[in-house]
C-alpha positions in Angstrom: -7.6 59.5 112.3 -8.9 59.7 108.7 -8.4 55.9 107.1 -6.2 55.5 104.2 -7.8 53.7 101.1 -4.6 50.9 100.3 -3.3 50.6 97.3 -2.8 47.2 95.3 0.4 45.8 95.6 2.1 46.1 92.8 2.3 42.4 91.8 -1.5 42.9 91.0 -2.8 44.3 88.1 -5.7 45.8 87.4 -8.4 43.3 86.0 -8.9 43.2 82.3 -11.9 42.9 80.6 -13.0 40.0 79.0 -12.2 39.5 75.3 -14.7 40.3 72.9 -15.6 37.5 70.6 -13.9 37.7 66.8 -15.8 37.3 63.8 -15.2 34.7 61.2 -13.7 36.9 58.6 -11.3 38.9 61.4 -9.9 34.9 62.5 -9.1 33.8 59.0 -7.3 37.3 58.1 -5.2 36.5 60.9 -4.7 33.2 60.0 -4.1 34.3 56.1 -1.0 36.5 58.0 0.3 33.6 59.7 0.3 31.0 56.4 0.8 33.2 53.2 -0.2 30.7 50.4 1.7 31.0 47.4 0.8 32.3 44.1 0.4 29.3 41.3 0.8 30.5 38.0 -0.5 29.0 35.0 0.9 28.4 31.8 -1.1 30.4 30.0 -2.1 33.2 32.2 -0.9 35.6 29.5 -2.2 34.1 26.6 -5.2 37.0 26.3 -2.5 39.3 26.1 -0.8 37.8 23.6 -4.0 36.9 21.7 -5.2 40.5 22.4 -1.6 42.2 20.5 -2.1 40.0 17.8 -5.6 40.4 16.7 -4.5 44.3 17.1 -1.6 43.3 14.8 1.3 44.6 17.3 3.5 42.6 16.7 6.8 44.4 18.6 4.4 44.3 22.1 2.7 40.6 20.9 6.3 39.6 20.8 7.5 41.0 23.7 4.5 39.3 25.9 5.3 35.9 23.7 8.9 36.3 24.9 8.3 36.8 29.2 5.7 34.0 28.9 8.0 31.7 26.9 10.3 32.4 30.2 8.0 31.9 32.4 7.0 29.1 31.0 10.6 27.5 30.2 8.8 27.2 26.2 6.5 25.4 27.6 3.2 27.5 26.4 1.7 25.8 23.2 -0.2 29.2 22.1 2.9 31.6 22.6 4.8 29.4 20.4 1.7 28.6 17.9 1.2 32.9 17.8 5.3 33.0 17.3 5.3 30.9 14.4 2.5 32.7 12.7 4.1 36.3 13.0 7.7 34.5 11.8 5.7 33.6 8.5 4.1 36.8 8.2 7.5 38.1 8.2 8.4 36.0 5.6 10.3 33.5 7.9 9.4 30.5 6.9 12.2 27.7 8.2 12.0 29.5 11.2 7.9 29.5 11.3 8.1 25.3 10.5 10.5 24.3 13.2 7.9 26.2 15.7 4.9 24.7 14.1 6.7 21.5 14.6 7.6 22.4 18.2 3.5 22.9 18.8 2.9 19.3 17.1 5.5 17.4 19.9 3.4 19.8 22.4 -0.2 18.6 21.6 0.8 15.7 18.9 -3.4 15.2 18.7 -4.2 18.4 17.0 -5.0 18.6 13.7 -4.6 22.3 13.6 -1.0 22.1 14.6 -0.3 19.5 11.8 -2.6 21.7 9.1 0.3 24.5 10.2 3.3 22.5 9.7 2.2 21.4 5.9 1.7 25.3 4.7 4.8 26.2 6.1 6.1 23.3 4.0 3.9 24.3 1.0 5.5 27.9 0.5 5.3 29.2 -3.4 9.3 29.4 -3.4 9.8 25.7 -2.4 10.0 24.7 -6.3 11.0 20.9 -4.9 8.1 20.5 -3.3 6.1 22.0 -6.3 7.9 19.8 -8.4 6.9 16.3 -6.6 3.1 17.7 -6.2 3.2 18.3 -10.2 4.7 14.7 -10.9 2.4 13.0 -8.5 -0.7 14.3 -10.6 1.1 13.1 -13.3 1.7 9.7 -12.3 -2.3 10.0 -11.3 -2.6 11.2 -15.1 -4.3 14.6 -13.6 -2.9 16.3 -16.4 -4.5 19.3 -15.9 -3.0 19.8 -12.0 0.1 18.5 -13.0 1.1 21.2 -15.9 -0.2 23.8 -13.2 2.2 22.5 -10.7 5.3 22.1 -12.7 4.8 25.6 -14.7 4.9 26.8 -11.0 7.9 25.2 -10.2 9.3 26.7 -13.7 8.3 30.3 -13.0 10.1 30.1 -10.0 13.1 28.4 -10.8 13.4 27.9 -14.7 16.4 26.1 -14.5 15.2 23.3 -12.5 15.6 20.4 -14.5 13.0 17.7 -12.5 10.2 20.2 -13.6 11.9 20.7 -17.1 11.9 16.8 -17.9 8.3 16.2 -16.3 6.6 18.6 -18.3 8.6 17.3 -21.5 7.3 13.9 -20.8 4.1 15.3 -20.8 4.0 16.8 -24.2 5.8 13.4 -25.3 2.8 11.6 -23.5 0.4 13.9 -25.8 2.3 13.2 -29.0 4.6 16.4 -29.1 7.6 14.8 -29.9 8.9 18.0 -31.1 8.3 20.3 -28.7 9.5 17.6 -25.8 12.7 17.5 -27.7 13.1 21.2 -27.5 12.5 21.0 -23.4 15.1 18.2 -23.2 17.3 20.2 -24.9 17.3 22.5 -22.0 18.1 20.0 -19.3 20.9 18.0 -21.5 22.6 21.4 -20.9 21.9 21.0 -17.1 22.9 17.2 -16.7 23.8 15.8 -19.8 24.9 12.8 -17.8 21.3 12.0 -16.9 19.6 8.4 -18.0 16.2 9.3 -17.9 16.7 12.3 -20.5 18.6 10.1 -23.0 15.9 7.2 -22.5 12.7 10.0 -23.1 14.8 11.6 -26.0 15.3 8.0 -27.3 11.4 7.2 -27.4 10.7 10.8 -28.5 12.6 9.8 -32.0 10.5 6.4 -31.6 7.8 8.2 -32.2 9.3 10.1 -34.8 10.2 6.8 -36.4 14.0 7.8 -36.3 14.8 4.6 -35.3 18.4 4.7 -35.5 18.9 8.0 -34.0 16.5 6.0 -31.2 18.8 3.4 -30.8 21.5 5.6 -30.4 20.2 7.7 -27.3 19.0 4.7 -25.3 22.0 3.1 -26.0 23.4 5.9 -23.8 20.9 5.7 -21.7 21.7 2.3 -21.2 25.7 2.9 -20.8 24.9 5.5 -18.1 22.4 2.8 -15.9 23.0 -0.1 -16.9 21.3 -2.1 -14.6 17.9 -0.1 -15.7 15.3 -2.7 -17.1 13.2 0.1 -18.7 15.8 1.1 -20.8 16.6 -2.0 -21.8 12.6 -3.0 -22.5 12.6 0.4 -24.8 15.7 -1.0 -26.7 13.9 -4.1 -27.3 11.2 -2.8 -27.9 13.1 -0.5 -31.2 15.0 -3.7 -31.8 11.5 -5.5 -32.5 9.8 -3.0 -34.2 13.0 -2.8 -37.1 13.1 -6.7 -37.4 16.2 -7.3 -35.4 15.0 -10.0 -33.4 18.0 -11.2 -32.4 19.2 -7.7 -30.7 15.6 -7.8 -29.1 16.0 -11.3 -27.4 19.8 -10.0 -26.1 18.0 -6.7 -24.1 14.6 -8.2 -23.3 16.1 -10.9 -21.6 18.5 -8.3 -19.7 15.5 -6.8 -18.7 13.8 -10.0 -17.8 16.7 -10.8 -15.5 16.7 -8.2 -13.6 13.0 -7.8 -13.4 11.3 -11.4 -13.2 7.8 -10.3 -12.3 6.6 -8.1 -14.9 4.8 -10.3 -17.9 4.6 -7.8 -20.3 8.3 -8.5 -20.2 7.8 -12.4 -21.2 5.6 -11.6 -23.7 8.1 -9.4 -25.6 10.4 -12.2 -25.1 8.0 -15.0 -26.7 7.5 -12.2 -29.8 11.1 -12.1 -30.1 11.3 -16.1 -30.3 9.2 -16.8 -32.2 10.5 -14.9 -34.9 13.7 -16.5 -34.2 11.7 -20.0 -35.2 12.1 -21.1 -31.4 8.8 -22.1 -31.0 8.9 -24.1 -28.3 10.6 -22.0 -25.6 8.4 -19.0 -27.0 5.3 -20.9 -25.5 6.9 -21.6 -22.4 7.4 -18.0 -22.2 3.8 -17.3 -23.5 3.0 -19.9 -20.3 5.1 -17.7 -17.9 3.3 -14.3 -18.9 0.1 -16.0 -18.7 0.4 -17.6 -15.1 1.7 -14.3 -13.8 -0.9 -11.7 -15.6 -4.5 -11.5 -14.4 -5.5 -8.2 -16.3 -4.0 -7.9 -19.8 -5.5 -9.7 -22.3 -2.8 -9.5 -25.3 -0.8 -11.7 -23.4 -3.8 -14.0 -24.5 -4.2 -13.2 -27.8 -0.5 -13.5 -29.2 -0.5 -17.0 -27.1 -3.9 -17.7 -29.0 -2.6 -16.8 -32.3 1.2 -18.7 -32.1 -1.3 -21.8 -30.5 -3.4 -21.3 -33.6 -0.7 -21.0 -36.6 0.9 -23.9 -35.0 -2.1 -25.8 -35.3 -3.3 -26.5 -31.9 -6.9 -25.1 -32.2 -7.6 -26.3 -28.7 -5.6 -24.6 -27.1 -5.8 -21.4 -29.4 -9.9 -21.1 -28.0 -9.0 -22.0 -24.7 -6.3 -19.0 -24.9 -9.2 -16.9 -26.7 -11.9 -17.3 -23.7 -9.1 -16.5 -21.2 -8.9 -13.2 -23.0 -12.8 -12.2 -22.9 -12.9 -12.8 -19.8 -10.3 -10.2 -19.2 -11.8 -7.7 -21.7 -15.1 -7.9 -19.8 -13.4 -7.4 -16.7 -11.9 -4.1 -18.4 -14.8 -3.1 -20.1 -16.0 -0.7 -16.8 -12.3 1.0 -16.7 -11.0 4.0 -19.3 -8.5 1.8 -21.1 -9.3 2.5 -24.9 -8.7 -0.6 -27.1 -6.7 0.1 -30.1 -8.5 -0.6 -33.2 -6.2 -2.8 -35.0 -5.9 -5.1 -31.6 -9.8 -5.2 -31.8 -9.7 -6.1 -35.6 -7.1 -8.9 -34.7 -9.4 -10.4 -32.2 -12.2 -10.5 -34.6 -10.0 -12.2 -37.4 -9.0 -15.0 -35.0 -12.7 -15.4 -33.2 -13.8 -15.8 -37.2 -10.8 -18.1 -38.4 -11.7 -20.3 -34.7 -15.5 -20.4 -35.8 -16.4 -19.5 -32.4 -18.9 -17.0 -34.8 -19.6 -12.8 -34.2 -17.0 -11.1 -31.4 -17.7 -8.0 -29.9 -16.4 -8.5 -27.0 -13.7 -5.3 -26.8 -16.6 -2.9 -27.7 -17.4 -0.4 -25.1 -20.7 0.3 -23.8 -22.9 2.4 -26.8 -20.6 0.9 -28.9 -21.7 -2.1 -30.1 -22.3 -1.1 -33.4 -19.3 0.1 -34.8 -17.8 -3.3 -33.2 -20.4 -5.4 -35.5 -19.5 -3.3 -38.4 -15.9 -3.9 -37.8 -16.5 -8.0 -36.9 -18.4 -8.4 -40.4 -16.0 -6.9 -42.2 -13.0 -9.1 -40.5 -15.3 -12.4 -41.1 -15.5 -11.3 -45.0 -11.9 -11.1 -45.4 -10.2 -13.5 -42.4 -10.3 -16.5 -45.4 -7.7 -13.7 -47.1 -5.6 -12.2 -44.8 -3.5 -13.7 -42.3 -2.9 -13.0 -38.1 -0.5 -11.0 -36.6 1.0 -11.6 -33.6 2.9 -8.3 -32.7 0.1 -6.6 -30.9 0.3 -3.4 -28.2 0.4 -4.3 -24.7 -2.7 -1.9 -24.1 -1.8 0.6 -21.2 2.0 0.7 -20.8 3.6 -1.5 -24.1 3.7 -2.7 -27.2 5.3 -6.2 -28.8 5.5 -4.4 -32.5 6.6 -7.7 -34.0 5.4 -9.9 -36.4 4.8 -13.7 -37.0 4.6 -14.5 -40.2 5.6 -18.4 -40.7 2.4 -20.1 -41.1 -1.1 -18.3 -43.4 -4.2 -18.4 -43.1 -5.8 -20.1 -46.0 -2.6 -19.9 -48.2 -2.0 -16.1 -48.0 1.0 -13.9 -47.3 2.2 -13.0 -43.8 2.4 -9.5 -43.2 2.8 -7.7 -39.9 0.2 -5.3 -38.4 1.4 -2.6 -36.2 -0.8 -1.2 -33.4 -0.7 2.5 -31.9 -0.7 2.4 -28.3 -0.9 5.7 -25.8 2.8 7.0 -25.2 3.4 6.9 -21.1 5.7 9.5 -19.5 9.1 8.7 -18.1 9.0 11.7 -14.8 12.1 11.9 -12.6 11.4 11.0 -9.1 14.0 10.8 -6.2 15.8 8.0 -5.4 14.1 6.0 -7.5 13.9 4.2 -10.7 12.8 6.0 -13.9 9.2 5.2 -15.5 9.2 3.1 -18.4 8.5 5.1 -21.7 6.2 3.5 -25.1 5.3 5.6 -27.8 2.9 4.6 -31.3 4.2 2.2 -33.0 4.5 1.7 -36.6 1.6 2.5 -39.0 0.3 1.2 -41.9 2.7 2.4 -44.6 5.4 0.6 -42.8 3.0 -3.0 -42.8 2.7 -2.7 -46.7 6.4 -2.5 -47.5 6.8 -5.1 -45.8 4.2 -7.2 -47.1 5.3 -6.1 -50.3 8.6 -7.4 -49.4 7.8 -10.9 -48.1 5.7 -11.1 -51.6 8.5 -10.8 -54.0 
């Protein structure tokens, strides 16, 4: 009987063959199935795109790309905002294109470039405020040049604008163009007639004109609408000296001298106006005050010198008088220009003190003129006698007279210095500049000379 072959019971299986070994690669596909690692995106993955649009100058799809990154990024992407900004100025928006530039400076508050960005928005050629400021900076700086550029600026685009109107009148009444100053601050008393510093420039313009009265008059308004102003009250006693009214002068220099201690120009002033008042005594204590509190200015020195000298006290007249060359060498290497007659004074009372030649407020290259001038004051001190009212150099002037006590039996007169006019420019929130402008000339000195004679 043929055999049968048996069959495996079903419970076995067939055997399998062994499992071929797996590369590298094919285990860590199989392991990249298993644990899917998740995408990180950057903040700036899209900035080439943006970059890319821009430098293309398509600015709808630049935009667009600036907007999904700017989502992505929940605004945090410093370079879609940065590229933002520039296309908002481009398109003229300019608040817009600063608050953006300003957004990139919190960002990254260490670059400069950012920062650079913020102050052009800022500096846009219709922001006549900020045109304005730039133009009275430069002239505070006495960059005269920059200053008229920025101001007619300001003008061209807003000719109204009063700030740049009563800068650039100050200007021309810095330069000596009383007139045409006037005819500027006739345009802003339309605009603010109400406003203090335009009364106090218009005031000093007729100063200058020698209208004292009319003078008086505007910086008396000046002075109702700010009363608590020094500087208008220093320019009304400054007037109030140069016509003689020494009383009126004492009331509104020491106003001024209340309510601004530190100056010393302003004690000077004061000692002037005492001692044409006779009050000798408290006009050197005041000649003391300006003295202890003034390093720089030698007048202060001289007009102390010269009361110390016509009250007799020679002592203390050349201890006064070395004080002052030592501040006129000091100021020798600056611009300050001495005025001619102040120089001539100085020579007079170095010649009446015997303390022999002075040249000491001549400027390098020229010496000189100064020994021309010193000669010619030693010749005819024994004739003519000091005056006291002399300039204050760089910002004011005393434009009084002592004329109590001669020189060798002569007449008193009173010598009046020319001084550079300073500018009084608006600035905000703050007080106005103090304004001087020449003082008397010569004419004036002879009347009254003439005067005293008969």
């Amino acid at each position: 009987m043929a055999e049968v072959a048996a069959r495996p019971p079903a419970s076995f299986l067939a055997a399998k063959e062994p499992p071929k070994a797996r590369s590298a690669r094919d285990a860590l596909d199989t392991l990249g199935k298993r644990w899917t690692v998740p995408e990180l995106r950057s903040l700036e993955n899209r900035n080439w795109l943006i970059h890319l649009y821009y430098i293309r100058k398509d600015y709808d799809s630049c935009k667009i790309a600036i907007k999904e990154q700017l989502q992505e990024t929940h605004g945090m992407c410093e370079y879609a905002v940065y590229v933002q900004a520039l296309i908002f100025r481009l398109e003229g928006k300019i608040h817009e294109s600063l608050e953006l530039f300003q957004t990139c400076a919190i960002l990254s508050p260490r670059s400069a470039d950012n920062l650079k960005q913020v102050a052009r928005s800022l500096f846009s050629p219709e922001n006549t405020e900020l045109l304005t400021t730039l133009g009275l900076l430069y002239l505070e700086l006495k960059v005269y040049q920059k200053a008229f550029e920025y101001l007619g600026n300001a003008l061209t685009y807003d000719p109204s604008n009063y700030k740049a109107i009563l800068a650039a009148g100050s200007m021309m009444q810095t330069h000596g163009d009383f007139d045409v100053a006037l005819t500027k601050y006739r345009v802003v008393a339309c605009a603010v007639p109400e406003s203090p510093p335009l009364w106090n420039n218009i005031g000093m313009c007729f100063f200058g004109k020698k209208k004292y009265v009319a003078a008086i008059s505007c910086l008396k308004r000046a002075n109702y609408l700010a009363p608590f102003d020094w500087k208008i009250l220093y320019n009304l006693g400054l007037v109030h000296l140069t016509m003689q009214q020494y009383a009126s002068a004492f009331h509104f220099i020491s106003a001024a001298v209340h309510l601004h201690p530190k100056l010393a120009e302003l004690y000077m002033l004061l000692a002037v106006a005492l001692t044409n008042l006779e009050d000798t005594e408290n006009a050197r204590v005041a000649y003391q005050k300006a003295s202890a509190m003034d390093m720089c200015n030698p007048l202060i020195n001289l007009n102390y010198a010269i009361l110390l000298y016509n009250q007799g006290d020679k002592k203390g007249a050349v201890l006064q008088y070395h004080e002052m060359k030592r501040k006129v060498h000091a100021l020798k290497e600056s611009t300050l220009e001495f005025d001619p007659e102040m120089v001539d004074v100085a020579q007079k009372l170095g010649a009446a003190l015997q303390l022999g030649e002075v040249a000491v407020w001549a400027k390098p290259g020229k010496d000189s003129k100064s020994k021309q001038q010193a000669s010619a004051s030693s010749k005819s001190s024994s004739a003519q006698p000091l005056g006291t009212n002399q300039a204050l150099g760089q910002a004011m002037s005393s434009a009084a007279g002592y004329a109590k006590t001669m020189i060798a039996g002569a007449g008193g007169s009173t010598q009046l210095a020319k001084l550079p006019s300073l500018p009084l420019e608006p600035k905000p929130n703050s007080d106005l500049e103090k304004t001087t402008s020449p003082a008397e000339g010569q004419e004036q000195s002879q009347s009254i000379e003439q005067d005293k004679e008969t």
